[in-house]
C-alpha positions in Angstrom: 45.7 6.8 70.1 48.6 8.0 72.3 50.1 6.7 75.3 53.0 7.8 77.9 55.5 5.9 78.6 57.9 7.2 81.2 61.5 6.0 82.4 64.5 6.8 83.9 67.6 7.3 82.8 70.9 8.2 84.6 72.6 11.4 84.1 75.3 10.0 81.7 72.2 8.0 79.3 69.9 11.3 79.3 73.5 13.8 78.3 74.2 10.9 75.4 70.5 11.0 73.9 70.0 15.1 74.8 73.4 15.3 72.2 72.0 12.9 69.8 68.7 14.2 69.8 69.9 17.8 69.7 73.0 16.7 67.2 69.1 15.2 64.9 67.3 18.0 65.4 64.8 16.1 67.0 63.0 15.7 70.5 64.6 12.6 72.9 61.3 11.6 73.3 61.1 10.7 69.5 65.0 8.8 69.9 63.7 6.9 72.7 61.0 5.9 70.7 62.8 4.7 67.6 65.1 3.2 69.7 62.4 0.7 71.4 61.0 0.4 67.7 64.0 -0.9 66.8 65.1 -3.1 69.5 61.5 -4.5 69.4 61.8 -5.4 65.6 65.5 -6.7 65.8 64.6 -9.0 68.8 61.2 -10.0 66.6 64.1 -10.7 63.9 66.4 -12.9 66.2 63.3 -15.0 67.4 62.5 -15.3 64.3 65.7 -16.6 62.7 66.4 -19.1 65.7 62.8 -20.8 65.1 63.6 -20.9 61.3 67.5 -22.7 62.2 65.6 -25.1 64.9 63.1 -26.4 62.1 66.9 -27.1 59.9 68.2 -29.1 63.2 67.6 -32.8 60.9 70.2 -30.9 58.7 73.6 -30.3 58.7 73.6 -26.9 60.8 78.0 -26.8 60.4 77.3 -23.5 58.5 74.5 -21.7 61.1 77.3 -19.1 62.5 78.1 -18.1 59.4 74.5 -17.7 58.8 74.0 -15.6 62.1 76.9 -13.8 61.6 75.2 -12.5 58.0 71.8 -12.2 59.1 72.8 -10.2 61.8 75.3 -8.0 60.6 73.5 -4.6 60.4 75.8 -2.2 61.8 73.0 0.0 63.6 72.1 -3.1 65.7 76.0 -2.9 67.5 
């Protein structure tokens, strides 16, 4: 099942994902909607990773930004 889910963007956001969507051959609706797909999962990720470091806080957390720094280091996520 299919719902709609409607938002709006200023001129300058809706030109930058018309180009993308245009540059993918692709509708903006479908960008839009990867883009919340993805931003849902990475912030599912982030959750995630903070309630696995707060179960380490007994141990020696000196190395957790190093750990953060690789877990997050995806370059599509910047």
């Amino acid at each position: 099942m299919s719902v709609m889910f409607g938002i709006k963007l200023d001129e300058e956001l809706d030109r930058r994902v018309a180009d993308y969507a245009r540059s993918k051959g692709q509708a903006k609706s479908e960008i839009g909607r990867r883009a919340l797909i993805e931003y849902l999962d990475r912030h599912a990720l982030e959750e995630e990773f903070k309630r696995q470091i707060g179960s380490l806080a007994s141990e020696d957390l000196s190395y957790m930004e190093e750990l953060e720094r690789m877990a997050f280091q995806n370059s599509e996520w910047k």
